[in-house]
Biotite code that builds the C-alpha atoms (Angstrom):
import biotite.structure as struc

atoms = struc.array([
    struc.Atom([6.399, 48.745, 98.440], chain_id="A", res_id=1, res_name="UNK", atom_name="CA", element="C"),
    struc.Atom([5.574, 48.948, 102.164], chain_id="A", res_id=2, res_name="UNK", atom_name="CA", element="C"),
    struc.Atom([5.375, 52.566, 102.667], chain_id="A", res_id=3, res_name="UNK", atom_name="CA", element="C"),
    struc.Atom([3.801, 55.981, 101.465], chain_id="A", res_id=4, res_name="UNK", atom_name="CA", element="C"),
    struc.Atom([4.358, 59.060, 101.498], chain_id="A", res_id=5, res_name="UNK", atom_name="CA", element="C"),
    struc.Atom([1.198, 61.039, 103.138], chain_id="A", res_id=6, res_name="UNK", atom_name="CA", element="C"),
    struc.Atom([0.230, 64.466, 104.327], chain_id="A", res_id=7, res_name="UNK", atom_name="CA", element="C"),
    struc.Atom([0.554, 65.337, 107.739], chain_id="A", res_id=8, res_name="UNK", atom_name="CA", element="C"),
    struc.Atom([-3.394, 66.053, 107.862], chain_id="A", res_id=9, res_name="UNK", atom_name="CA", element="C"),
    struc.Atom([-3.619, 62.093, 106.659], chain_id="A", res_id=10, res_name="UNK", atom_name="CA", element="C"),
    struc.Atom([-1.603, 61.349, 109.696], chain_id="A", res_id=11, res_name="UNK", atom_name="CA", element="C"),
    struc.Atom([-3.315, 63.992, 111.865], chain_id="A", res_id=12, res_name="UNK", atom_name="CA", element="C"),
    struc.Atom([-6.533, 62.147, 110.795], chain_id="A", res_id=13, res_name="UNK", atom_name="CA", element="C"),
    struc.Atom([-6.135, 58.925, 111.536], chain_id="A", res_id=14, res_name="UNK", atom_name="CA", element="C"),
    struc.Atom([-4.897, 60.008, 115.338], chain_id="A", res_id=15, res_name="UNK", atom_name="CA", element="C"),
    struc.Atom([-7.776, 61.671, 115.712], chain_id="A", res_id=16, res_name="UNK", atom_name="CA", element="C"),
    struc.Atom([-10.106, 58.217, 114.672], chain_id="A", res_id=17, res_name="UNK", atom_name="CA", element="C"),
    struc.Atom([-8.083, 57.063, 117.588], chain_id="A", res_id=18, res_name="UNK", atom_name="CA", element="C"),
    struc.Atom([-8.775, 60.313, 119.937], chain_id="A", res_id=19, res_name="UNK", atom_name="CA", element="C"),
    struc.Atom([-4.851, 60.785, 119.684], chain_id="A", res_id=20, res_name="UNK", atom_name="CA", element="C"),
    struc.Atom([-3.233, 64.266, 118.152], chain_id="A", res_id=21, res_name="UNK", atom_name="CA", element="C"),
    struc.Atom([0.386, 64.459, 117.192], chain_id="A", res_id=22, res_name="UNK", atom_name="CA", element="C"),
    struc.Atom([1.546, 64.665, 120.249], chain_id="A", res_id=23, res_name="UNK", atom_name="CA", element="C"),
    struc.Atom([0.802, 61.366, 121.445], chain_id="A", res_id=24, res_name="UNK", atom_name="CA", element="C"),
    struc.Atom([3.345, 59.467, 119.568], chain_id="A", res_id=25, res_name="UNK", atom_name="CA", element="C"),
    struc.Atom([4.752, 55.911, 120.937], chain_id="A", res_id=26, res_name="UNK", atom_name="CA", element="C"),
    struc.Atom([8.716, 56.363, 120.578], chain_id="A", res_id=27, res_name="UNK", atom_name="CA", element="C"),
    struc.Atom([11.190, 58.342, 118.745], chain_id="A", res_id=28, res_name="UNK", atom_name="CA", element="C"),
    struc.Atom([14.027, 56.947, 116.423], chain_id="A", res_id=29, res_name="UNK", atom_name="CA", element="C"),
    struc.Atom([17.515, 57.637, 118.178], chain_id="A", res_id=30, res_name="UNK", atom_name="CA", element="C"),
    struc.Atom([19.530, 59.148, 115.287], chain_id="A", res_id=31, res_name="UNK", atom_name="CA", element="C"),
    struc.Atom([16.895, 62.124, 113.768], chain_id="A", res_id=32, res_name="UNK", atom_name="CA", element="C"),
    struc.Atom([14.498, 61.854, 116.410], chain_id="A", res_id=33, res_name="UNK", atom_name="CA", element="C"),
    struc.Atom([11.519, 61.190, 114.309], chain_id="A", res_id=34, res_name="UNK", atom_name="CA", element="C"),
    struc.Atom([7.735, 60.362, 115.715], chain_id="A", res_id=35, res_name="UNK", atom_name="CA", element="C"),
    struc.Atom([7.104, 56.854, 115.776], chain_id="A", res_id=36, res_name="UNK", atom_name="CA", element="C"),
    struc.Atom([3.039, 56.714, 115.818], chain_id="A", res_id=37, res_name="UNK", atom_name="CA", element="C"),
    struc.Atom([1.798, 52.874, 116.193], chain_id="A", res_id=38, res_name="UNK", atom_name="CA", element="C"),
    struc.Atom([-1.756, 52.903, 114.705], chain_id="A", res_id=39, res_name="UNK", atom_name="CA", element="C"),
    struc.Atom([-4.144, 50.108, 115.942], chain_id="A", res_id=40, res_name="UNK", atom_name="CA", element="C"),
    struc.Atom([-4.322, 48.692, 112.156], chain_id="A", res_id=41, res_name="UNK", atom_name="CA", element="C"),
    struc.Atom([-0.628, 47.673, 112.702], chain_id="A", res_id=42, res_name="UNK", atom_name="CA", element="C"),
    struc.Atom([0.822, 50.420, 110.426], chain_id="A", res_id=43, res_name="UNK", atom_name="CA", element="C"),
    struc.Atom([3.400, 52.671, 111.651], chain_id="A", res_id=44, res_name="UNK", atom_name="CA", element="C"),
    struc.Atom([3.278, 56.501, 111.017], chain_id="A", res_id=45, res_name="UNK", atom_name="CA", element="C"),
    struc.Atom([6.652, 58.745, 110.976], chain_id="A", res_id=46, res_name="UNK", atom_name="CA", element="C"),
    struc.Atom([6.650, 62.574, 111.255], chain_id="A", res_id=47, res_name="UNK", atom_name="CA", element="C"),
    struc.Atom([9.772, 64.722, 111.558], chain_id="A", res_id=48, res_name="UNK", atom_name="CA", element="C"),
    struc.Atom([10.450, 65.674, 115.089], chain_id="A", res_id=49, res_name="UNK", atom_name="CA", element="C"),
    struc.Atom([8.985, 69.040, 116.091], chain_id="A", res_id=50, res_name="UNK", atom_name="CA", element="C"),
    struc.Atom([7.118, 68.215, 113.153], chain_id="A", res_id=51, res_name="UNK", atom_name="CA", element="C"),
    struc.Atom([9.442, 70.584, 111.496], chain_id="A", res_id=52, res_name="UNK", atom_name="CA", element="C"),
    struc.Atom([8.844, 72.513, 108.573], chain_id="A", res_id=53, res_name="UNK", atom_name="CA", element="C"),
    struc.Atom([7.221, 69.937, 106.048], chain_id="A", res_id=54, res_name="UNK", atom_name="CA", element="C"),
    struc.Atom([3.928, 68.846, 105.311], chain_id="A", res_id=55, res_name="UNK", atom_name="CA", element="C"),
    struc.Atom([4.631, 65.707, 104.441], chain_id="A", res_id=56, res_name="UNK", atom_name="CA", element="C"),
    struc.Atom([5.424, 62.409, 106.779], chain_id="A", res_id=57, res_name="UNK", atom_name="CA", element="C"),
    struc.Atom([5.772, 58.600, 105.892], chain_id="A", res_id=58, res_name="UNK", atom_name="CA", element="C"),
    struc.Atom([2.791, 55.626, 106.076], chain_id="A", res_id=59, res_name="UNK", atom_name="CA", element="C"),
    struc.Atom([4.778, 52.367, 106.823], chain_id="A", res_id=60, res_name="UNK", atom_name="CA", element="C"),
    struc.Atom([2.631, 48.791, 106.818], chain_id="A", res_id=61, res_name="UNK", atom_name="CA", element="C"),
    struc.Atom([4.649, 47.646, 109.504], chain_id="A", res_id=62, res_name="UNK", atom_name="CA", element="C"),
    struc.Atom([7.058, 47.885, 111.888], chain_id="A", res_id=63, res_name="UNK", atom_name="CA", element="C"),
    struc.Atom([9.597, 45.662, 110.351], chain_id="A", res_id=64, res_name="UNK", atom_name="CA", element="C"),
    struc.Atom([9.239, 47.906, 107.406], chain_id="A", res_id=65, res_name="UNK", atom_name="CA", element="C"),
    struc.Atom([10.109, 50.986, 109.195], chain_id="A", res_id=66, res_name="UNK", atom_name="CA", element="C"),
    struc.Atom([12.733, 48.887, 110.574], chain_id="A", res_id=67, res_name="UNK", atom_name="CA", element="C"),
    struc.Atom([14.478, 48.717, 107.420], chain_id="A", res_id=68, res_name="UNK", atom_name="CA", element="C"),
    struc.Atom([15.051, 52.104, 107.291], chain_id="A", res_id=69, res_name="UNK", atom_name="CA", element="C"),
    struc.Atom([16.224, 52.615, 110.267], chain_id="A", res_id=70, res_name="UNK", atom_name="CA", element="C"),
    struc.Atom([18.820, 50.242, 109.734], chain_id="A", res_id=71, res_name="UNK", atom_name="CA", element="C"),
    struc.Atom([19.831, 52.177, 106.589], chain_id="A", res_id=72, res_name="UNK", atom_name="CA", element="C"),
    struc.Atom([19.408, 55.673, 108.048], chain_id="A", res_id=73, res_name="UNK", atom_name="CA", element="C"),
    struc.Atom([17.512, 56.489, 105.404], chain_id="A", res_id=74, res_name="UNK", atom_name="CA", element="C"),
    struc.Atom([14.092, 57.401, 104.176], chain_id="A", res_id=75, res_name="UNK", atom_name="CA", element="C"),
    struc.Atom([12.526, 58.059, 100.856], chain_id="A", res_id=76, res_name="UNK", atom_name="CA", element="C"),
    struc.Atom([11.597, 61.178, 101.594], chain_id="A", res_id=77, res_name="UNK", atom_name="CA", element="C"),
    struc.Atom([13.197, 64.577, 100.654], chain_id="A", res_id=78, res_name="UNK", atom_name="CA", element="C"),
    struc.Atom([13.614, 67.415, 102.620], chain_id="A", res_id=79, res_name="UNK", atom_name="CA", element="C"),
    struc.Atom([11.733, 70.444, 100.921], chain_id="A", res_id=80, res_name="UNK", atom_name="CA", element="C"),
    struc.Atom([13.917, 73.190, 102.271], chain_id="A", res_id=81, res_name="UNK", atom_name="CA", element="C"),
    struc.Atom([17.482, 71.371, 102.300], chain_id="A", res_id=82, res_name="UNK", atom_name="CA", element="C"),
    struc.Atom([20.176, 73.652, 103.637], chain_id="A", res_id=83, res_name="UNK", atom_name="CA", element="C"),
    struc.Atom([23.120, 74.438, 101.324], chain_id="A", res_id=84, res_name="UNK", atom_name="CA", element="C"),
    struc.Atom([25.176, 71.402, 102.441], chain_id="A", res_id=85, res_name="UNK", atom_name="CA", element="C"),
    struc.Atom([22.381, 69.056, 102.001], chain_id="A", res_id=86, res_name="UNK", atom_name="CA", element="C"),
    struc.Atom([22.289, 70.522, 97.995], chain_id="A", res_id=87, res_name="UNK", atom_name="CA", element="C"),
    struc.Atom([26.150, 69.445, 97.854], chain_id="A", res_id=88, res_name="UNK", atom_name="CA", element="C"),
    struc.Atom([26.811, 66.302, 99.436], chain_id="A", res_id=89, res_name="UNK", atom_name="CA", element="C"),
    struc.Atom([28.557, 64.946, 96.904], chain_id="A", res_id=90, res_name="UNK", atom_name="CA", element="C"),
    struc.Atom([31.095, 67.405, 96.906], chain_id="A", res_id=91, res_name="UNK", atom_name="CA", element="C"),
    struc.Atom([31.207, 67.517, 100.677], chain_id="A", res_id=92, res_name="UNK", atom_name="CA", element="C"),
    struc.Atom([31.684, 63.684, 100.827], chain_id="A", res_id=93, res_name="UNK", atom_name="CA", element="C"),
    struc.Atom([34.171, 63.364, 98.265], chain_id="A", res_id=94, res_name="UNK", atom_name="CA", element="C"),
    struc.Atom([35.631, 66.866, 99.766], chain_id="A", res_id=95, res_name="UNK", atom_name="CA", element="C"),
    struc.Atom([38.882, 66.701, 97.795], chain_id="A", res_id=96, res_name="UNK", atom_name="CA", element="C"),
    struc.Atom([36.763, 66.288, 94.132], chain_id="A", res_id=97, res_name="UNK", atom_name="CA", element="C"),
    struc.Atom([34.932, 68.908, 95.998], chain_id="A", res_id=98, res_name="UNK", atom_name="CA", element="C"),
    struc.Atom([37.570, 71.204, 96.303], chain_id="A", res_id=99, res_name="UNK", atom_name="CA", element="C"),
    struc.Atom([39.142, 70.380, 92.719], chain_id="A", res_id=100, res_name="UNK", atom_name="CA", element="C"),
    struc.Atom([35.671, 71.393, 91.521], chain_id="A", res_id=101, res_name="UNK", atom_name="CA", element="C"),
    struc.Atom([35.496, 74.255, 93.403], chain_id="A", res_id=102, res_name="UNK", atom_name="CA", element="C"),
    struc.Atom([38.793, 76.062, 92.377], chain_id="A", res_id=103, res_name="UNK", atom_name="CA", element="C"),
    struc.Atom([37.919, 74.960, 88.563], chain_id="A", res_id=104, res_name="UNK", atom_name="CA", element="C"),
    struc.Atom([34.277, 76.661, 88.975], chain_id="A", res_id=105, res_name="UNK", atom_name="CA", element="C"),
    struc.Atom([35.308, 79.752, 90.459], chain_id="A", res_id=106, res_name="UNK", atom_name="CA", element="C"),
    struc.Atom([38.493, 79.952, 88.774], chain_id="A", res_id=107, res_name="UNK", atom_name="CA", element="C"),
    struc.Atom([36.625, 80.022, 85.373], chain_id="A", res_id=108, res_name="UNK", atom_name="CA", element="C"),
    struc.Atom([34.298, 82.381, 87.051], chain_id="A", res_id=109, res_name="UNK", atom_name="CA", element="C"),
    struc.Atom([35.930, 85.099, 88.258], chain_id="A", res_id=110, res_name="UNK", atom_name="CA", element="C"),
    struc.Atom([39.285, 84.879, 85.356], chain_id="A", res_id=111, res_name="UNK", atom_name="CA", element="C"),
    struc.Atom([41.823, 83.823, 87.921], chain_id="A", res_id=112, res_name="UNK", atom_name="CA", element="C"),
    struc.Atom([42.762, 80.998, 85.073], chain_id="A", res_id=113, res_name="UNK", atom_name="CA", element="C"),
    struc.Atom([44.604, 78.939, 87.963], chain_id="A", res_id=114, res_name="UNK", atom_name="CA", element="C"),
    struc.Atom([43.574, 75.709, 88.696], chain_id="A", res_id=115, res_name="UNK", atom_name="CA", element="C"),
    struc.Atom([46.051, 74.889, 91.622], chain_id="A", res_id=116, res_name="UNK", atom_name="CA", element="C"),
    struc.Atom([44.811, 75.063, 95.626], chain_id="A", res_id=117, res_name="UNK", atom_name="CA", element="C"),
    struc.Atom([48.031, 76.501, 96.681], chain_id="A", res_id=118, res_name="UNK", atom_name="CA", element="C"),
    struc.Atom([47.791, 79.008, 99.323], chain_id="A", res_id=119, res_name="UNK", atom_name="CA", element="C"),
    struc.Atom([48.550, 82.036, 96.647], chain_id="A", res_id=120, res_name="UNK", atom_name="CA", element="C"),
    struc.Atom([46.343, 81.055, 94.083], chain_id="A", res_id=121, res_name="UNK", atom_name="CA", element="C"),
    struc.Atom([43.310, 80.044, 97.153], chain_id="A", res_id=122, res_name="UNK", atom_name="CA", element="C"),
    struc.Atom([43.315, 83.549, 98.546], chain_id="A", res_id=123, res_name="UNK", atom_name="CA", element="C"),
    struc.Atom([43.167, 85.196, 95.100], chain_id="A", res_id=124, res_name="UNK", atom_name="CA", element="C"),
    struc.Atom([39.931, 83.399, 94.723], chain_id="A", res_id=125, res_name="UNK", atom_name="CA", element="C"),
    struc.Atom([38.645, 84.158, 97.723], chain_id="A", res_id=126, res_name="UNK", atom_name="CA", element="C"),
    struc.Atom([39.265, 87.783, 97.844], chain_id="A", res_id=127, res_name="UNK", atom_name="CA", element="C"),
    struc.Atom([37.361, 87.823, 93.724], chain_id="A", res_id=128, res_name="UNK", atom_name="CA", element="C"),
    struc.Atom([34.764, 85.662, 95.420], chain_id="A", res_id=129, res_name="UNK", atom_name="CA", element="C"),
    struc.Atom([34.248, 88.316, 98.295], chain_id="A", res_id=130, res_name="UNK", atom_name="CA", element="C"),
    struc.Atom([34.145, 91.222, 95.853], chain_id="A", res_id=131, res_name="UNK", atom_name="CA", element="C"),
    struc.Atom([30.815, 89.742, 94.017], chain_id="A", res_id=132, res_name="UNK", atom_name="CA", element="C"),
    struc.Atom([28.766, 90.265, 96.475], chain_id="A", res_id=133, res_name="UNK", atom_name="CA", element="C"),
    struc.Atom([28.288, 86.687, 97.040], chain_id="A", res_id=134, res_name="UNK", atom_name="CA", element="C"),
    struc.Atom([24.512, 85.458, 97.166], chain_id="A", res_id=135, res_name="UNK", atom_name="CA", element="C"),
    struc.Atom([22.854, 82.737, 99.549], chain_id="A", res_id=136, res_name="UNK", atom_name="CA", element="C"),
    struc.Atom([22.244, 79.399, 98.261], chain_id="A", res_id=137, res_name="UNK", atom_name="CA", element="C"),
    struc.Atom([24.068, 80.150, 95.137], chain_id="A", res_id=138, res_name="UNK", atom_name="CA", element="C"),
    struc.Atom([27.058, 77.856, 93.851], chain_id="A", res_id=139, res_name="UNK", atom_name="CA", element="C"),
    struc.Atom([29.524, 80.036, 94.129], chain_id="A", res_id=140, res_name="UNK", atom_name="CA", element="C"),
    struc.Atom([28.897, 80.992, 97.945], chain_id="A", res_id=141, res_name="UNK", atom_name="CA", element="C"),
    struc.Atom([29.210, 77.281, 98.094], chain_id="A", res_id=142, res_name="UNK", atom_name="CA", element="C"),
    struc.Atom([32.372, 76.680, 96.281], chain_id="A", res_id=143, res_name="UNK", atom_name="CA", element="C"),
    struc.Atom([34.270, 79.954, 97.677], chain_id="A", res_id=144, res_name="UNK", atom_name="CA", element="C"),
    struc.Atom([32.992, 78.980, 101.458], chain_id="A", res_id=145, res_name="UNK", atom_name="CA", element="C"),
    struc.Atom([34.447, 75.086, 100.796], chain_id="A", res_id=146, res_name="UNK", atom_name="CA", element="C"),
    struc.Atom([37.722, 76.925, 99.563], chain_id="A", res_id=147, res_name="UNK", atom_name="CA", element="C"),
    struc.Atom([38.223, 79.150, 102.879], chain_id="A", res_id=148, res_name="UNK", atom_name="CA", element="C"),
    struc.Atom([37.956, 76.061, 104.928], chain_id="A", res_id=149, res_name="UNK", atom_name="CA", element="C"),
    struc.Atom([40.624, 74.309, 102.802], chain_id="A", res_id=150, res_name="UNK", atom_name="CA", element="C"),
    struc.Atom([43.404, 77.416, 102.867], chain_id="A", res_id=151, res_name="UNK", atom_name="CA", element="C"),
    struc.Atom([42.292, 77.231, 106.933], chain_id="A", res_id=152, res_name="UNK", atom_name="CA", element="C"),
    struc.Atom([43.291, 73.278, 106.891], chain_id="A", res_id=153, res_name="UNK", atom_name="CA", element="C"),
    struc.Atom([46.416, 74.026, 104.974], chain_id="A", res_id=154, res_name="UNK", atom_name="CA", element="C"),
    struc.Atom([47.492, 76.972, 107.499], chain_id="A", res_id=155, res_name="UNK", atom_name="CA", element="C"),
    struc.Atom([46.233, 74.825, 110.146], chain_id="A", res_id=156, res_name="UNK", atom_name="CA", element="C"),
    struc.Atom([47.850, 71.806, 108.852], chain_id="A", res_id=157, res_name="UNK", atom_name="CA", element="C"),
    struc.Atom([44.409, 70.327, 110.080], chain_id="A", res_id=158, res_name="UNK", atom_name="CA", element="C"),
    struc.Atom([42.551, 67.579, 108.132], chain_id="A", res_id=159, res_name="UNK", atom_name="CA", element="C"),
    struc.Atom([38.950, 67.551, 106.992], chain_id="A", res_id=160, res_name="UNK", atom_name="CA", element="C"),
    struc.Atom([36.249, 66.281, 109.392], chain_id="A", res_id=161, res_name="UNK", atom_name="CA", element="C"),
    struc.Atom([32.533, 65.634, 108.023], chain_id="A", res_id=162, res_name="UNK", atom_name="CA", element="C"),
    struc.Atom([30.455, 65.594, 110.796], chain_id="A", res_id=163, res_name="UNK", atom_name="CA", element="C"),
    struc.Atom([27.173, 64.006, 110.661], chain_id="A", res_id=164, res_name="UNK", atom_name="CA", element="C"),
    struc.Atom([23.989, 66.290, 111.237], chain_id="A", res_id=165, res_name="UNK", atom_name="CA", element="C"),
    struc.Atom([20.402, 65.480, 110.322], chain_id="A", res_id=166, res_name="UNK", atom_name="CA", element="C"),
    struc.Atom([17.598, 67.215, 107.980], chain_id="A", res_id=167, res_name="UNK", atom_name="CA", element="C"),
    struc.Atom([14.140, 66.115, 108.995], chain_id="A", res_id=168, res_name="UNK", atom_name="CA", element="C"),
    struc.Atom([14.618, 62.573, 108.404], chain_id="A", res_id=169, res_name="UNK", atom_name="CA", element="C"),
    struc.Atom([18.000, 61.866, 106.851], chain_id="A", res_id=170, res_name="UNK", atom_name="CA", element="C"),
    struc.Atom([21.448, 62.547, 107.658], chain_id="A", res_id=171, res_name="UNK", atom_name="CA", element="C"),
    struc.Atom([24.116, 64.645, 105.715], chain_id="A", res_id=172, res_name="UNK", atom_name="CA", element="C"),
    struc.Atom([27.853, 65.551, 106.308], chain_id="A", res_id=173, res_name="UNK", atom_name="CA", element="C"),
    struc.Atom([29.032, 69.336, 107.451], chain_id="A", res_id=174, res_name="UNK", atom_name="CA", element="C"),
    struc.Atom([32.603, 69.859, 106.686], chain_id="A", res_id=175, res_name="UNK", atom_name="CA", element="C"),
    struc.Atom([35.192, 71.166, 109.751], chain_id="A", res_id=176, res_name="UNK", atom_name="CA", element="C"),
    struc.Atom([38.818, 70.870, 109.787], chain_id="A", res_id=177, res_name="UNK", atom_name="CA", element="C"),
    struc.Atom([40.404, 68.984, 112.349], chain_id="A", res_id=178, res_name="UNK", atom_name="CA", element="C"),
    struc.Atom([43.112, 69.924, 113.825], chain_id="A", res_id=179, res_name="UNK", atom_name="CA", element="C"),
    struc.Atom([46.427, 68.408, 115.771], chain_id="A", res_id=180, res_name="UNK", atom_name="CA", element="C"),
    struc.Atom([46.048, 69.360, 119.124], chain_id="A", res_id=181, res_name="UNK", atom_name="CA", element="C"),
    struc.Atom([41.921, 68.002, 118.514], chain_id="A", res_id=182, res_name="UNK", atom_name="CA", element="C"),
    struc.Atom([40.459, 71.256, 118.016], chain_id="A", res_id=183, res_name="UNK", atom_name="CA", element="C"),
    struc.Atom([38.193, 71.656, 115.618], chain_id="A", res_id=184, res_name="UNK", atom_name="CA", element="C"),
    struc.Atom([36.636, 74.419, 113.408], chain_id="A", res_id=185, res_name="UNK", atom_name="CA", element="C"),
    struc.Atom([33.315, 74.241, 112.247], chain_id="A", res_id=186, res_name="UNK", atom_name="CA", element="C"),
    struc.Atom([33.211, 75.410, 108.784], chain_id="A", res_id=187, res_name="UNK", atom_name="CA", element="C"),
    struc.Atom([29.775, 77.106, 108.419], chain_id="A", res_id=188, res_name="UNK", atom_name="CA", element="C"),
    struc.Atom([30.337, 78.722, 111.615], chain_id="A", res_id=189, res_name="UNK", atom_name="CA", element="C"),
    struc.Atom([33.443, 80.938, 110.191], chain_id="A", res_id=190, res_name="UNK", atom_name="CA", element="C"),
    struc.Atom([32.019, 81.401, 106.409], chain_id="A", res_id=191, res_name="UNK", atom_name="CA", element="C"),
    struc.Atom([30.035, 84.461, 107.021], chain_id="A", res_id=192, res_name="UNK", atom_name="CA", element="C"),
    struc.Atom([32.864, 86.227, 109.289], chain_id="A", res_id=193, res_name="UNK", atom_name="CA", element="C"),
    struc.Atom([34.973, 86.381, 106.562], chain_id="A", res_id=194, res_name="UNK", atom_name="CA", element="C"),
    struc.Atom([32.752, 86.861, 103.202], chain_id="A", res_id=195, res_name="UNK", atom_name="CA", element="C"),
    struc.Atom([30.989, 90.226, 105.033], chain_id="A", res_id=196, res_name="UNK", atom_name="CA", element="C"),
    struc.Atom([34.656, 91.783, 106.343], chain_id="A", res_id=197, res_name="UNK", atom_name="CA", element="C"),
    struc.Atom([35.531, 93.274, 103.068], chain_id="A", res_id=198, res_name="UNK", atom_name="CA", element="C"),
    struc.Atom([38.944, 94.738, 104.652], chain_id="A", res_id=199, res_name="UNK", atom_name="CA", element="C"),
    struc.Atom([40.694, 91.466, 105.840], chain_id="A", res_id=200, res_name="UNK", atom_name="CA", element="C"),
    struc.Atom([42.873, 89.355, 104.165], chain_id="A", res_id=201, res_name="UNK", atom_name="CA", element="C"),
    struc.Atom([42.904, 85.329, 104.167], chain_id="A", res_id=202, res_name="UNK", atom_name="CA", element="C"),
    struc.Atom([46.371, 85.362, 105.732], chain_id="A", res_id=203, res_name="UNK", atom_name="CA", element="C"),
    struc.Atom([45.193, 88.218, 108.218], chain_id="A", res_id=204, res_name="UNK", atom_name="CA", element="C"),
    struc.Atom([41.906, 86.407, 108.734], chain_id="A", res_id=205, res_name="UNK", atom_name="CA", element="C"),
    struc.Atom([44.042, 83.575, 110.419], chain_id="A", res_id=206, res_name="UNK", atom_name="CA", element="C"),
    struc.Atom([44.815, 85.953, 113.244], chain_id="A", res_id=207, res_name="UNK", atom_name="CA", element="C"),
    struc.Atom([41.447, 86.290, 114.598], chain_id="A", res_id=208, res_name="UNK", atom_name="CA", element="C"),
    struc.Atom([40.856, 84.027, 118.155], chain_id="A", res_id=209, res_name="UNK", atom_name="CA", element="C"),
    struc.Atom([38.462, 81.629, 116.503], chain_id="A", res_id=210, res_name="UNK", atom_name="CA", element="C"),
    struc.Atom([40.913, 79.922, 114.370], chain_id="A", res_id=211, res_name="UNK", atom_name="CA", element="C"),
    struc.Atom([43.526, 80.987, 116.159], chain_id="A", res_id=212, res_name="UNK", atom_name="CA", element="C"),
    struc.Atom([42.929, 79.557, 119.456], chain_id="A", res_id=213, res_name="UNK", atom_name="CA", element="C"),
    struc.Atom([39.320, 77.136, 118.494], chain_id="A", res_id=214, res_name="UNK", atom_name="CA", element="C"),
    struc.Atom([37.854, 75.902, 121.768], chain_id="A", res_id=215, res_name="UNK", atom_name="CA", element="C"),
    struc.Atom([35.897, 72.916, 120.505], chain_id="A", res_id=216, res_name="UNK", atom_name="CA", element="C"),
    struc.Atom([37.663, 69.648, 120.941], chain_id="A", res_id=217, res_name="UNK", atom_name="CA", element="C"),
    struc.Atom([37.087, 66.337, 119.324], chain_id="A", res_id=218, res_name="UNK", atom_name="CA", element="C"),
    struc.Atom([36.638, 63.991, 121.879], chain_id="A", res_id=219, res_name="UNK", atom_name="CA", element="C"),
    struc.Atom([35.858, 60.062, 122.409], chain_id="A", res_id=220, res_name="UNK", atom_name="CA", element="C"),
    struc.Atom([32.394, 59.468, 121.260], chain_id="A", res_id=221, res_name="UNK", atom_name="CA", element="C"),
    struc.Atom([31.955, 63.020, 120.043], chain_id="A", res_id=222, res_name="UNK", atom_name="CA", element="C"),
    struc.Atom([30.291, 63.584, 116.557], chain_id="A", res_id=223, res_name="UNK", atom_name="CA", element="C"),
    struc.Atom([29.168, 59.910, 116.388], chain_id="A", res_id=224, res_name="UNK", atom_name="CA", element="C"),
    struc.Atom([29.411, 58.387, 112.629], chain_id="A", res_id=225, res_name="UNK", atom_name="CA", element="C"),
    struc.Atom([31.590, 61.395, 111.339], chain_id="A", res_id=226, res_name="UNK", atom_name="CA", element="C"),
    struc.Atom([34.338, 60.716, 108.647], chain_id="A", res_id=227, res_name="UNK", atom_name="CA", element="C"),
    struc.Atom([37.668, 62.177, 109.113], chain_id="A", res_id=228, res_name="UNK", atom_name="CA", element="C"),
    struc.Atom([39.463, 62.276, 105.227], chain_id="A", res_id=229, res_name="UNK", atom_name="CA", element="C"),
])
């Protein structure tokens, strides 16, 4: 194994035996932006850019070592506060296992004893989910948020796109339904807009101007490595 994982004050120590702090790093890695610190023993120190919220970092031998990893785009190291998306990538990357998973789930949670993802049976869902009070982090606020965004595709007649976003150090997929004319809707940006409006209706909530009439646009080179299903 040609790496560790360190503290940041391990890191922050050995710059300083070198009169360096953690601002003086040598280069940053394209995709995540990490620190790239080149220590004069050869190894190769990596903290999370802005040194975000972690106290933790990576102690690599060598360069070609942390080369490996780069070529990968990824890094054996977690992310200690992972965002709700990060928790289920595997549903978000298989999205339509996701969505069977979700509608089973919530289905058997809130009695709707439906297992279908018809239009009917995905609004009765999300108007149960909406009435519990739904709770951050929790799997159902996952589930019932992955459900609104597919009775939005099927209005929309959209597809899904999983845009690629980074955590610290490694990347992870945030779902958005793509649309025909290109327009896209981003779906954590419309979750909470519709979960906290206890008075709307899914087929109402397709009204409003921000699904309506989306202004982002998918174009050439946009969202680099993102996977349209």
């Amino acid at each position: 194994m040609c790496y560790k994982v360190v503290d940041v004050s391990y890191i922050q120590e050995l710059l300083r035996q070198e009169k360096r702090n953690l601002n003086d790093f040598n280069r940053q890695i394209p995709n995540n932006h990490v620190y790239v610190y080149s220590l004069s023993s050869g190894k190769q120190a990596l903290l999370a850019a802005g040194f975000g919220n972690i106290s933790q970092g990576l102690l690599f031998d060598n360069d070609s070592c942390v080369q490996q990893f780069v070529d990968a785009d990824r890094y054996p190291i977690d992310n200690p506060f992972p965002t709700i998306e990060e928790i289920y990538q595997e549903h978000i990357q298989d999205i339509d296992q996701g969505i069977q998973y979700g509608v089973a789930f919530l289905s058997a949670r809130f009695g709707t004893n439906d297992e279908t993802t018809d239009a009917e049976m995905l609004s009765n869902i999300l108007l149960k989910a909406r009435a519990s009070n739904l709770k951050p982090m929790k799997p159902e606020t996952f589930y019932a948020g992955l459900l609104l965004g597919e009775y939005v595709r099927q209005q929309k007649k959209g597809r899904w796109l999983l845009i690629k976003k980074y955590g610290p150090f490694n990347p992870y997929y945030t779902p958005a339904m793509l649309l025909k004319d290109n327009s896209i809707i981003i779906l954590r940006n419309i979750v909470g807009s519709f979960f906290s409006n206890k008075s709307i209706t899914p087929k109402d909530y397709m009204n409003l101007f921000f699904i309506s009439k989306p202004t982002l646009k998918l174009n050439e080179g946009d969202f680099e490595g993102s996977i349209i299903k």
